[in-house]
N, C-alpha and C positions, 0 to 999 in steps of 0.2 A: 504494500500500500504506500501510496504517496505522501502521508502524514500519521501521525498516531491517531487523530480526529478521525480517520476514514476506517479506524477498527468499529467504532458506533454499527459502519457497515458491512466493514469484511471480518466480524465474527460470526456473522452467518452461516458463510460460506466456512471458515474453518469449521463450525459444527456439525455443517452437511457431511463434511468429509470424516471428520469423527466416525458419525455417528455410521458410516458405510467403509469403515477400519484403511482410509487409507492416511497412508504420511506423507505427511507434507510440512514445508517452512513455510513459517511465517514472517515478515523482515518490512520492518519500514527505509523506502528507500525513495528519495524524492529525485523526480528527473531535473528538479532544478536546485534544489537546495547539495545535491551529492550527485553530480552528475559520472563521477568516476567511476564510485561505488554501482551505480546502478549499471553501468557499461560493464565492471568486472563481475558482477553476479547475474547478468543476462549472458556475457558469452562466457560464462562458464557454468551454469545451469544444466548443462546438457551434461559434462562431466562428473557432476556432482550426484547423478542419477535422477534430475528432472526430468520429465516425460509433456508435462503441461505447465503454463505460466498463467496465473489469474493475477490482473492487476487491476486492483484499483484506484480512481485518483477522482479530485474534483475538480471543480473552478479548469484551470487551462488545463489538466488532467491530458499531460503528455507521457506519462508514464508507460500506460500497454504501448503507444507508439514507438517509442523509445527501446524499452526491451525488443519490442518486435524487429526490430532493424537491428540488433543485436546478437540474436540467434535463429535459430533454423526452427526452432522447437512452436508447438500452438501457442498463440497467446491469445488470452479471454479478459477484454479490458470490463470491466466493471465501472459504470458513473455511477461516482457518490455525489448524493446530493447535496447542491452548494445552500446558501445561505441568497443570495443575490438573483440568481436565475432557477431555485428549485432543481437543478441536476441538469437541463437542458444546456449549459454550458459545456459542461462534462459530456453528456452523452456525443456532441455535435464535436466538442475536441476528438473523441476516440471513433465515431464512427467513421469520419472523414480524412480516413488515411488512405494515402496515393496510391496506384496501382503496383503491385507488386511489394508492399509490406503491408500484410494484409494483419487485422484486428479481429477478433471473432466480438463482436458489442453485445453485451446485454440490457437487461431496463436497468433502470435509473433503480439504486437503493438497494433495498434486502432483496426484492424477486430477483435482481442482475445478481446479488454474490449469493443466493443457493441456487440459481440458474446454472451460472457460471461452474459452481462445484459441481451439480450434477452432468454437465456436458465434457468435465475434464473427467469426471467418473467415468464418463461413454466411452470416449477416448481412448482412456486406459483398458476399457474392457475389450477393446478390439484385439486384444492380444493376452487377455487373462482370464481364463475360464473363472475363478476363483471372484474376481469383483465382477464380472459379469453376471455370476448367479446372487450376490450381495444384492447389486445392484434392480434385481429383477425383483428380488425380494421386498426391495424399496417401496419401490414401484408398485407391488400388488398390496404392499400395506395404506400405502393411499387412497387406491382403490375401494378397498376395502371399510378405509375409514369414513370413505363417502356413502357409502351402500349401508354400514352404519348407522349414517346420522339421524337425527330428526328430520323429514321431511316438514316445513314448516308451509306447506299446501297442502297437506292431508288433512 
């Protein structure tokens, strides 16, 4: 994430992933306040045994851009919402990257970082039987908690 304020948002997303057993780091790293930092932990990401990059930022929320042109690996920019624009700052920073260093954009807030965690969950399961049936299991328990609920039309 692009400030320690933008965990408000991206604790979401670390709990989606908790809670479907995968590891992941967590690291505040600002594309403008650490610009070094974030160059040496994006192109080395992939070494470190990254597989997927979730970044979130707000306001000029150059960070997914930033990493993305730093490594070969997905990256799932996340807009947290600002204070001045409600998150369409953010969202319009990470969507509107050039062609060829592509951003995978979610919504704005909590639905973008457990979005984001459940799509790098996907990701990962294209090559691991193991979170892939996690992952399904998710999946039918939401299902299921809808088929559950009160009908509030009945």
């Amino acid at each position: 994430m692009g400030s320690r304020s933008d965990w408000e948002t991206m604790h979401h997303a670390a709990e989606t992933l908790e809670a479907l057993e995968i590891e992941f780091e967590q690291r505040v790293v600002s594309a403008h306040r650490t610009p070094d930092l974030l160059f040496e932990y994006a192109a080395t990401a992939e070494e470190r045994g990254l597989r997927v990059l979730i970044a979130g930022a707000g306001g000029a929320a150059h960070l997914p851009g930033m990493a993305a042109a730093k490594t070969a690996l997905p990256v799932l920019g996340v807009p947290v919402e600002s204070k001045t624009l409600k998150g369409m700052d953010s969202l319009l920073s990470i969507v509107q990257m050039p062609a060829g260093v592509p951003v995978g954009t979610l919504a704005i807030g909590r639905p973008g970082a457990v979005n984001a965690a459940l799509l790098a969950v996907a990701i990962l399961a294209l090559g691991d039987a193991g979170i892939r049936e996690r992952l399904a299991a998710y999946r039918a328990a939401q299902t299921q908690a809808v088929l559950d609920g009160h009908d509030p039309t009945a």
